[in-house]
C-alpha positions in Angstrom: 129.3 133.0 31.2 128.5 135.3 34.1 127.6 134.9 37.5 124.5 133.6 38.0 125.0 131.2 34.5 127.9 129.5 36.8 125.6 129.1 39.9 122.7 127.3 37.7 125.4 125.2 36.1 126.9 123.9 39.3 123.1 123.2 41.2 122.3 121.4 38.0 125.8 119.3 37.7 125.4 118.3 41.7 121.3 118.4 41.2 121.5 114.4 43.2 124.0 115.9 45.9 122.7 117.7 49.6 123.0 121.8 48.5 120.9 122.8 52.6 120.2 120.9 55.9 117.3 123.6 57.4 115.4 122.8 60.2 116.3 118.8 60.1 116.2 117.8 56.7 118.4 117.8 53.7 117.1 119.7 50.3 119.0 118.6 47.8 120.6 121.2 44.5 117.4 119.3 42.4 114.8 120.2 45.1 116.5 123.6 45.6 116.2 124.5 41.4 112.5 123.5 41.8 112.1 126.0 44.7 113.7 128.5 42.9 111.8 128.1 39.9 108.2 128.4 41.8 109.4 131.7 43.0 110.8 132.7 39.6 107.4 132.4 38.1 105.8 134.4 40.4 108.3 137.4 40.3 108.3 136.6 36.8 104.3 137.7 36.6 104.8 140.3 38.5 108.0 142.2 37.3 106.7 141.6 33.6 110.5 140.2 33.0 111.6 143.5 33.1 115.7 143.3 34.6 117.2 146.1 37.2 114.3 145.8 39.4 114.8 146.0 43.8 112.9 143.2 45.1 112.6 142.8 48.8 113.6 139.1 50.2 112.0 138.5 53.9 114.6 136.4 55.5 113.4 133.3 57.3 115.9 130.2 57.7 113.7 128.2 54.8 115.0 127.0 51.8 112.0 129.3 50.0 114.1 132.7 51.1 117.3 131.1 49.4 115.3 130.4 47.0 114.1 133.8 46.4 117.3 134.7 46.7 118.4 133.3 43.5 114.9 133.6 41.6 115.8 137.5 42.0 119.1 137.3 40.6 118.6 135.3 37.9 115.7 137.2 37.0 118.2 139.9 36.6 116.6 141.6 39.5 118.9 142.5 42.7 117.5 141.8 46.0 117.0 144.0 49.4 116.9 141.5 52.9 114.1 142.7 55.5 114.7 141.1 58.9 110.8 140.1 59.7 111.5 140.7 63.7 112.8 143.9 63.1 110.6 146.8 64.6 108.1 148.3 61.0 109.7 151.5 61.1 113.0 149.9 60.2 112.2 148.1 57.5 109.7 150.9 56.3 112.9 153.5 55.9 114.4 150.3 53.5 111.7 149.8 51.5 111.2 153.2 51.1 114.9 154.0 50.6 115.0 151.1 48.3 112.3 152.0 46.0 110.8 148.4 46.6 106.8 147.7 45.1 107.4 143.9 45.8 108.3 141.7 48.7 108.7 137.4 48.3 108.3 135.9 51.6 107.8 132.1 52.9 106.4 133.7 56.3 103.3 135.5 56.9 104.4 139.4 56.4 102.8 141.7 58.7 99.8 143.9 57.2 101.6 147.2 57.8 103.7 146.7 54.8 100.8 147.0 52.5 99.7 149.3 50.4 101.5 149.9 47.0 103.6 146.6 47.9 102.7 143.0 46.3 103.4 140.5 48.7 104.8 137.4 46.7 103.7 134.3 49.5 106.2 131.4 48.2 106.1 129.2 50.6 105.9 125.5 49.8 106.3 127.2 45.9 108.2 124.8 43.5 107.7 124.0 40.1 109.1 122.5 36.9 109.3 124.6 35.0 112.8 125.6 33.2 114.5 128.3 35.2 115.8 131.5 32.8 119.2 133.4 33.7 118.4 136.8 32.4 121.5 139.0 32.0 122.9 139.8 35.0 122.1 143.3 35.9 124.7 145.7 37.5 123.5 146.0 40.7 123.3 142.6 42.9 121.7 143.9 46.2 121.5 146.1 49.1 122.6 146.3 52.0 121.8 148.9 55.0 124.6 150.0 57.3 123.4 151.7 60.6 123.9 156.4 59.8 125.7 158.8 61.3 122.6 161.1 60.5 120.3 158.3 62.5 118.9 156.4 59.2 120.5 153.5 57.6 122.3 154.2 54.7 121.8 152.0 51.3 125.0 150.3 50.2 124.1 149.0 46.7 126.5 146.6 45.7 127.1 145.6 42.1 128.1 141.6 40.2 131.3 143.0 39.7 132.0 143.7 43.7 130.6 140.4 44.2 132.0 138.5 41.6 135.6 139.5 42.6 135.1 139.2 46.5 134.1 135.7 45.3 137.4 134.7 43.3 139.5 136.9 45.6 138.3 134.3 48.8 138.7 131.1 46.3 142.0 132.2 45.3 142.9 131.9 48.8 141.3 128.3 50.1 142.1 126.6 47.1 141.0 123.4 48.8 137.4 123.8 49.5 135.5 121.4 47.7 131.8 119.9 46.9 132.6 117.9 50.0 132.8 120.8 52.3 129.9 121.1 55.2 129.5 124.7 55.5 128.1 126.1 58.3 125.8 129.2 57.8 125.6 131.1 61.4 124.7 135.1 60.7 121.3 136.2 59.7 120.5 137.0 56.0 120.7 140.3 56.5 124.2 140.5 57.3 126.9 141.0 54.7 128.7 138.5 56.9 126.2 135.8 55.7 126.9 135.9 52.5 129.9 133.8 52.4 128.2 131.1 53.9 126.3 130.4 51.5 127.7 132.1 48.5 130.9 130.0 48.4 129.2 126.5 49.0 126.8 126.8 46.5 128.9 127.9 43.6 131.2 124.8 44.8 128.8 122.1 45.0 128.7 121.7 48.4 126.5 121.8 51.6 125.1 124.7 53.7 123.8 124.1 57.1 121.7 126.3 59.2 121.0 126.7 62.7 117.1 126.0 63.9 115.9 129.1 65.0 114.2 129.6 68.0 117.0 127.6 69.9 119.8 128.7 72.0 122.2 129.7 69.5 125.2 129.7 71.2 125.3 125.9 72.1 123.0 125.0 68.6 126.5 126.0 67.1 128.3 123.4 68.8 125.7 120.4 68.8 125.4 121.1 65.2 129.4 121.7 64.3 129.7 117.9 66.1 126.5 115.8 64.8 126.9 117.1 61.4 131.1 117.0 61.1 131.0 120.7 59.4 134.2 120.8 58.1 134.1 125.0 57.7 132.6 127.7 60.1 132.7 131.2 60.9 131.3 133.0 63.8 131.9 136.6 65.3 134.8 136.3 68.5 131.5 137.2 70.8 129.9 133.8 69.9 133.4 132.4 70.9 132.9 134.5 74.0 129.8 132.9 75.2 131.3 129.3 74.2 134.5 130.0 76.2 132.8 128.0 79.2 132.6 124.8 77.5 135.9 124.9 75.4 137.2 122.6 77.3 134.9 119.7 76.9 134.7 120.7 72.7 136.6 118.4 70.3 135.8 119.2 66.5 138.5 116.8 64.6 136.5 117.0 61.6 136.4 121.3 61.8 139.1 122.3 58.9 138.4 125.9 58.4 137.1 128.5 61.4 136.9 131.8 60.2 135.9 134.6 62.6 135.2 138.1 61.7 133.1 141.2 62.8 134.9 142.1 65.5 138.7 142.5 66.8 139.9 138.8 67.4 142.0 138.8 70.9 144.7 136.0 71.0 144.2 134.8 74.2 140.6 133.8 73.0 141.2 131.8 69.7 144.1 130.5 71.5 141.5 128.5 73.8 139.6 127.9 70.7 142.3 126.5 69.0 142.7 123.2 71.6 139.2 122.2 70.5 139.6 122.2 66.7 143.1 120.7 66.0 143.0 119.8 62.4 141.7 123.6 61.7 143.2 126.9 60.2 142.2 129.7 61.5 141.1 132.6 59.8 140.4 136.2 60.7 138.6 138.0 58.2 137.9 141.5 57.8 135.6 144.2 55.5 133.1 146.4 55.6 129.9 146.8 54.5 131.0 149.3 51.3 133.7 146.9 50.2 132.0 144.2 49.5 131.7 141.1 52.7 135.0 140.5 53.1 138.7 142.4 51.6 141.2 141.3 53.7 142.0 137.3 55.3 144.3 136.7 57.7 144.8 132.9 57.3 147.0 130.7 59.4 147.6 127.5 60.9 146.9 126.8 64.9 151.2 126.8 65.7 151.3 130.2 63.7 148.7 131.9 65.4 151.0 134.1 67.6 153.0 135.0 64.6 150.6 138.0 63.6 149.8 139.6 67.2 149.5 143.1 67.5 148.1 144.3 71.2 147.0 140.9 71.9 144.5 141.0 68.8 145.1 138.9 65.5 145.8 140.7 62.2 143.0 141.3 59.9 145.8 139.4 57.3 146.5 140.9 53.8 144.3 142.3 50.6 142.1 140.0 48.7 143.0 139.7 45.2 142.6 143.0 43.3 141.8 145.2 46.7 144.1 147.7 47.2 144.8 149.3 50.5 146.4 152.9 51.3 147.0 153.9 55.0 146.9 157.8 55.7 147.7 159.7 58.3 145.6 162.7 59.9 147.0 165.1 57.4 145.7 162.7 54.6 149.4 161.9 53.7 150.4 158.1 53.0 151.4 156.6 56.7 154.9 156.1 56.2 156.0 151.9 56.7 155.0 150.7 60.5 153.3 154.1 61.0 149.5 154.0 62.4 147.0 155.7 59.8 143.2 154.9 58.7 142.9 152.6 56.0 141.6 153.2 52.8 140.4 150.2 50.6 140.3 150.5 46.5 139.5 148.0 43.8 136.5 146.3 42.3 134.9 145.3 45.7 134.2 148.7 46.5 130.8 150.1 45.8 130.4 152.5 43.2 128.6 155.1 46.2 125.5 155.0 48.9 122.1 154.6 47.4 120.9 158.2 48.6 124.1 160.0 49.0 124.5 162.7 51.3 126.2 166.2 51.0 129.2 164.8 53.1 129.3 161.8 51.6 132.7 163.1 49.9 134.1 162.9 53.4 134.2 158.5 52.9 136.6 158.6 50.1 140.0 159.6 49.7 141.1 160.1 46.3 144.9 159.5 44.7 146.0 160.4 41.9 149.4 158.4 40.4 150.7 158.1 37.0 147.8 160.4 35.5 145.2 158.2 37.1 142.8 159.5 39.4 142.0 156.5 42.0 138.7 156.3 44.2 139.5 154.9 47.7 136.7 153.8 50.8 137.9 155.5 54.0 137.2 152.4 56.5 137.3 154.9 59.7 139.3 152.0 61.3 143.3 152.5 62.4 145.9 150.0 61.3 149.4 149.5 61.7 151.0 147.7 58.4 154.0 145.1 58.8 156.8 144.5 56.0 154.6 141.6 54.8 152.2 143.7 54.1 149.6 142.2 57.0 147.3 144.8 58.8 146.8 145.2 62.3 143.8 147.0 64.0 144.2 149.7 66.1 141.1 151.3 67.0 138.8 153.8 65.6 139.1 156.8 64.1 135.5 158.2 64.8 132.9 157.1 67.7 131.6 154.0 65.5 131.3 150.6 67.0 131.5 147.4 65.7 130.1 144.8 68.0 129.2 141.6 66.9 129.4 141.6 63.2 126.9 145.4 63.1 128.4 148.6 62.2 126.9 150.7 64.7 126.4 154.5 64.5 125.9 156.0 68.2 123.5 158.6 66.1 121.1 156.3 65.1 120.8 155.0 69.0 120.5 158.5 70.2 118.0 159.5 67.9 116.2 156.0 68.6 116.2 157.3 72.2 115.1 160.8 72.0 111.9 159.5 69.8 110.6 157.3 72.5 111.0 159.7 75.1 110.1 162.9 73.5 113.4 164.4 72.8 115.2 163.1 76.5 118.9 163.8 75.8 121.0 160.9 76.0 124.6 160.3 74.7 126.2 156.4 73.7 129.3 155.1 73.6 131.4 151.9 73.4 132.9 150.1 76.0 135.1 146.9 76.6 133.6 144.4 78.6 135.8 142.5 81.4 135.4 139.4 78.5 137.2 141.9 76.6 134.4 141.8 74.3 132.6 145.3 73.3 129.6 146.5 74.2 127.4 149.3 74.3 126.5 151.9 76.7 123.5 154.8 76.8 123.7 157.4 79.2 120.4 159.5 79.3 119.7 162.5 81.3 116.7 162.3 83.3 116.1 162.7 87.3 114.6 158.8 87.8 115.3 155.0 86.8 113.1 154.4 83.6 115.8 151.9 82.0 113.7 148.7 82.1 110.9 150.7 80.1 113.0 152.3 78.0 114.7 149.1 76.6 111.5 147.4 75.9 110.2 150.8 73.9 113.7 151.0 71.8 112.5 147.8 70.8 109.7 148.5 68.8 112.4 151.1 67.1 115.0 149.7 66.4 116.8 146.7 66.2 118.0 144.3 69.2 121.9 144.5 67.8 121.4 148.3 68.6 119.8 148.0 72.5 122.2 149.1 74.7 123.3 146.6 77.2 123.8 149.2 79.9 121.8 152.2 80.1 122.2 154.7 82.7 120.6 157.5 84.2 122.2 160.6 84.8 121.7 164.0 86.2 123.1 166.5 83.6 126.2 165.7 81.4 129.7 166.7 82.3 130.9 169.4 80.2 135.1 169.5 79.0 137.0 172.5 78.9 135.8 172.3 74.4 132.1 172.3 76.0 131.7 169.0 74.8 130.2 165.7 76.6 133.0 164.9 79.2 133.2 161.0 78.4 135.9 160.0 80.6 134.5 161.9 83.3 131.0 160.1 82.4 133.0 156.6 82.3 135.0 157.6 85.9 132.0 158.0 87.6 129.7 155.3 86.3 132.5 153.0 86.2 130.8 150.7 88.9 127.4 150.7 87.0 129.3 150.0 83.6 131.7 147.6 84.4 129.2 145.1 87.3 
């Protein structure tokens, strides 16, 4: 039986039980195969049934995207998410990366994708008809991370990555059940999103959405408490923003809060922690390339100081079948305790990027042992590994950022920047907020204040995850003693425009 063969199985077995709450109302596993089929006929028609096709899925919180969702797969197509607020341009360089000629969407898709593209409208779309698995193809979807050469890169993902991401996370919550109220908080173009809805529907149970158009921050909590969601997860920055209310939050019936997407400080989840008693707590970790999630720190609220490293949690232990290799900068293994990038292996790690690049040889280390020859995802994050075998983050090896759940490449800003001001020279970095959140900073070399303009035209570019928070104007750049960009200098000197 493969993958999708187990997911029509299970919405048919619970077809009477709730499988979404969106905007209000319950659609239950019954309702959701009829929605799936309406879309399946559609893509049917257009595809010709022909299997290994991209199809692009517009992501609206509606049950119809789900829905498309799973038409695609078990149509044996794989599916490619387009954020429909993101500026044209960005979804343009997916599509065309992607090789997409069709897009389903339950929304009204802007006129500037057409052309050569069929628009599939399925909105309101269900039908009766019997729903066909095709063979799962090998590819499931695709994901785009932010470049170091200022273009997303494609990260195809396969049903083998997927299918063991998805028994490596049951393997280690056992207990979730059809009863489980999942709340589903990311958008669906995050690899982070996923799990909220991949898990509960292959269990039986409940996914719940947030309305958007609402406040997010404090739709999280009216939601967690009038709907007893019983398993959450939420980047620490969400947390961040809650941190003013913890004290009047009480979620007895919250049993699992996961968090991921960013370094997870102590003091933080230790506040959390008061308002969800009966709760583990969870810190997960993974990027893009190895499949939504490869390592779990799991652990209950009187443990959670066990695994501190620098005041952050650890990003826990492997999934099932992911192996891990820490190396230092001479690409030698770290020896025990010693601080080195980690490497991820195993079958959640993609196969390569959709376009790949000269240098793409520079994201994998290979090791050879016992006459095998082993292919190994260099994270570009620096970890410290304990006796037990539990990671800790350290830092970065290169100038990425990861900021609330997005990868972010400081190229792809920069070159953002420079095309809406005709080639001004600007330079970005990271920075840790007094919240001890991160965030990100543009400096841009020009003589007068045009920040307010620029913010609104880097808009229509790129998207809002990627807006710098602070963006300041400089004179000329600092030059080191290696002729390079003088950051600290940059970072002395602005410090009271940065940090205000």
């Amino acid at each position: 039986m493969n993958l999708w063969e187990k997911y029509y199985n299970c919405f048919t077995e619970h077809a009477d039980a709730n499988a979404f709450y969106i905007g209000g109302r319950f659609y239950t596993y019954g309702e959701f195969i009829q929605y799936i089929s309406g879309s399946q006929q559609k893509l049917l028609k257009h595809t010709n049934r022909s299997i290994g096709i991209p199809v692009g899925v517009m992501c609206h919180d509606t049950i119809e995207t789900f829905a498309a969702i799973f038409a695609v797969w078990f149509s044996g197509c794989h599916f490619v998410p387009l954020h429909p607020l993101h500026p044209i341009p960005v979804n343009t360089e997916k599509i065309t990366q992607s090789g997409l000629n069709c897009i389903i969407d339950s929304g009204a898709t802007p006129p500037d994708y057409a052309g050569s593209l069929e628009i599939i409208c399925n909105d309101g779309l269900k039908s009766r008809e019997e729903i066909m698995i095709f063979a799962a193809h090998h590819r499931a979807y695709i994901l785009f991370t932010s470049g170091s050469t200022g273009k997303p890169k494609g990260v195809p993902i396969s049903t083998v990555n997927m299918n063991a991401f998805i028994e490596g996370f049951l393997d280690i919550y056992p207990d979730l059940t059809s009863e489980d109220r999942f709340l589903q908080t990311y958008d669906l173009t995050s690899d982070a999103a996923f799990t909220g809805y991949l898990i509960p529907l292959l269990l039986g149970a409940t996914v719940y959405t947030i309305p958007p158009g609402s406040f997010k921050y404090l739709s999280i909590v009216k939601i967690l408490q009038e709907q007893q969601i019983t398993w959450t997860q939420f980047t620490p920055s969400v947390l961040n923003y809650l941190r003013p209310y913890l004290k009047s939050i009480r979620l007895l019936s919250l049993k699992h809060s996961h968090f991921g997407g960013e370094a997870l400080p102590f003091d933080l989840v230790s506040e959390w922690a008061k308002c969800v008693p009966n709760a583990e707590i969870s810190n997960i970790y993974g990027p893009t390339e190895t499949t939504i999630t490869c390592t779990i720190h799991r652990t209950e609220i009187d443990q959670l100081q066990e695994k501190v490293c620098n005041e952050i949690i650890s990003l826990g232990r492997p999934l099932k079948g992911v192996r891990t290799l820490i190396i230092d900068e001479n690409d030698q293994i770290a020896g025990p305790g010693a601080k080195g990038e980690l490497c991820i292996g195993g079958d959640q790690v993609m196969e390569g990027y959709l376009s790949p690049s000269p240098d793409e040889s520079g994201v994998w280390f290979m090791r050879e042992e016992n006459g095998i020859r082993e292919k190994y995802y260099r994270s570009g994050d620096l970890v410290i590994q304990d006796e037990q075998g539990y990671l800790s983050f350290c830092g970065r090896k290169d100038d990425q950022l990861k900021i609330s759940g997005y990868r972010i490449e400081p190229a792809e800003i920069e070159r953002a920047i420079s095309q809406v001001t005709s080639g001004m020279n600007s330079k970005v970095f990271g920075f840790t907020k007094t919240t001890g959140m991160a965030g990100i900073v543009a400096f841009i070399e020009i003589d007068k204040d045009q920040t307010e303009t620029l913010a609104e035209m880097l808009r229509t570019v790129i998207p809002s995850a990627l807006i710098p928070e602070k963006i300041i104007t400089v004179s000329h750049f600092p030059i080191n003693s290696n002729g390079k960009i003088d950051k600290s200098l940059l970072f002395r000197e602005y410090s009271n425009q940065i940090y205000e």
